[in-house]
C-alpha positions in Angstrom: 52.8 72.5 140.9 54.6 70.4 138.2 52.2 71.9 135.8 53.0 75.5 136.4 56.8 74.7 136.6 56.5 73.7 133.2 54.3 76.4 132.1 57.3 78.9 133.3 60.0 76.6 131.4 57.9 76.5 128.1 57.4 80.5 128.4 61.3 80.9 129.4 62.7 78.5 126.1 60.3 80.6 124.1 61.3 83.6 125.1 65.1 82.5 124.6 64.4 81.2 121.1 62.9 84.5 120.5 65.9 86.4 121.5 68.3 83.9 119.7 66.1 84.4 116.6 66.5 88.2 116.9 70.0 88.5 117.3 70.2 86.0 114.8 68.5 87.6 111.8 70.3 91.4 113.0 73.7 89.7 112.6 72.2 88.7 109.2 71.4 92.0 108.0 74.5 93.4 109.3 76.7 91.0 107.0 74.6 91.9 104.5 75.4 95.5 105.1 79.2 94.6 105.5 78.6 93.0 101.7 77.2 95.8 100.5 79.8 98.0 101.7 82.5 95.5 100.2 81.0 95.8 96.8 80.3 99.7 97.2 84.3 100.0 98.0 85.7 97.5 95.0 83.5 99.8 92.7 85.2 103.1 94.1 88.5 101.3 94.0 88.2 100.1 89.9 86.6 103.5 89.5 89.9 105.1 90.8 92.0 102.8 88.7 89.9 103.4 85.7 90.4 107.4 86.1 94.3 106.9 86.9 94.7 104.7 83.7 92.6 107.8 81.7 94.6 110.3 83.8 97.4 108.7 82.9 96.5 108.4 78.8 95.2 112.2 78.9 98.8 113.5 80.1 101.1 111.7 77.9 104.0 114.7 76.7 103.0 113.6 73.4 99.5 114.2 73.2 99.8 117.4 74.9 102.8 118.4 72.6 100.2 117.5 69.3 97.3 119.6 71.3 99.7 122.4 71.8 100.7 122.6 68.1 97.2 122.3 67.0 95.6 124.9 69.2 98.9 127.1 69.1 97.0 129.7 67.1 94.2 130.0 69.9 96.3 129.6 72.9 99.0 131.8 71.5 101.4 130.0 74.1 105.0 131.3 73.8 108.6 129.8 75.7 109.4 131.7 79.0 112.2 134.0 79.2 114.6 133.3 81.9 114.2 136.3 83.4 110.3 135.9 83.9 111.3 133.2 86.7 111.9 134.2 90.3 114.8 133.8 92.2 114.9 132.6 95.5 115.7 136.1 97.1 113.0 137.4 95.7 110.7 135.3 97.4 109.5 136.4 101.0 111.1 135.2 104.1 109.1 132.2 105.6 107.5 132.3 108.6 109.9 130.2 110.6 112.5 132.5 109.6 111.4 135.7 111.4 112.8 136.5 114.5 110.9 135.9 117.6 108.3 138.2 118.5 108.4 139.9 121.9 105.2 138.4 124.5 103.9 140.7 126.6 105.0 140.8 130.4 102.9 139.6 133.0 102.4 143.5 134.0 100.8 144.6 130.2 104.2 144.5 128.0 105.8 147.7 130.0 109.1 147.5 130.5 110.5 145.7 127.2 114.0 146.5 128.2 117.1 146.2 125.7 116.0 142.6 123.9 112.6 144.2 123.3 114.2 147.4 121.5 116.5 145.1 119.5 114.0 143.0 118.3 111.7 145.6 117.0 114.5 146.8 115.1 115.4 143.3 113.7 111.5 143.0 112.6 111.6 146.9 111.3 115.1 145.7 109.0 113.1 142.6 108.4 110.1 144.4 106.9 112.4 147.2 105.0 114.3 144.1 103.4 111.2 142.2 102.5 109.2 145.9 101.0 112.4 146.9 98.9 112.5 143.6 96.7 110.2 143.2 94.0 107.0 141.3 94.0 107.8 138.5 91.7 104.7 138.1 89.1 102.6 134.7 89.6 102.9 132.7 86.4 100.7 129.5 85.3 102.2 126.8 83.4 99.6 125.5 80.2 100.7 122.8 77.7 104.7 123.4 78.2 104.3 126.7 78.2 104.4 129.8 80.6 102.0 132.9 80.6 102.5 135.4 83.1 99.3 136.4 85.2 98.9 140.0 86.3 97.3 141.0 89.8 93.8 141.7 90.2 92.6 144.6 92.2 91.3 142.5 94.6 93.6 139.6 95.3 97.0 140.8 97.4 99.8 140.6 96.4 101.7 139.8 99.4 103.9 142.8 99.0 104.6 145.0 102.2 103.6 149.1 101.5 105.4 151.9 104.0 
């Protein structure tokens, strides 16, 4: 009987030391991982800096000032008028400044009543205001400078047509 009780202990420690081994050696490769990971982020972070030091050499007012006057001919850059800019009320109204739109009743939306009529005529003034100002024209600042850019067919405008 002794025998086999210590056939059973012998097979249970070896069993354990197995076990132990095994989460041993995955704990291992895990922190190796974790190093790897380490060294893969202080690359990306002295890459960053690197590229925000050259970002930060490319965009001196200087140099771009010298690169303007050399490739002035090419670029054919030229000041902005002050009446090229966009006021304010020429911008369209933001979102959060519309009125309220009506929601639908329970019963289908019949039945708006008197708040319903006045706000479709708030939103109708809303739209006539916004349609009767000019579009302002989209500009792109290069090198200092301002160029106007003119609408493609295909891109909207924003502006609202009767």
């Amino acid at each position: 009987m002794l025998k086999t009780f210590d056939i059973i202990l012998i097979g249970v420690m070896t069993a354990t030391a197995t076990v132990t081994y095994t989460i041993k050696h995955r704990a291992e490769l895990k922190l190796e991982e974790v190093h790897r990971l380490e060294a893969e982020i202080k690359l990306e972070k002295d890459t960053i800096d690197l590229l925000q030091a050259d970002w930060a050499l490319v965009t001196q007012p200087n140099r771009l000032e010298k690169l303007a006057s050399v490739y002035n001919g090419e670029l054919k850059l030229e000041p902005t008028a002050s009446t090229s800019l966009a006021h304010p009320n020429e911008l369209p109204m933001l979102r959060s400044q519309l009125p309220p739109s009506d929601v639908a009743d329970k019963d289908g939306g019949a039945g708006k009543g008197a708040a319903g009529d006045s706000a479709d005529a708030e939103i109708r003034r809303v739209i006539a205001d916004v349609a009767s100002k000019p579009a302002a024209k989209p500009v792109a600042k290069t090198a200092g400078a301002v160029k106007h850019l003119e609408p493609k067919d295909n891109i909207k405008t924003g502006s609202v047509k009767n």
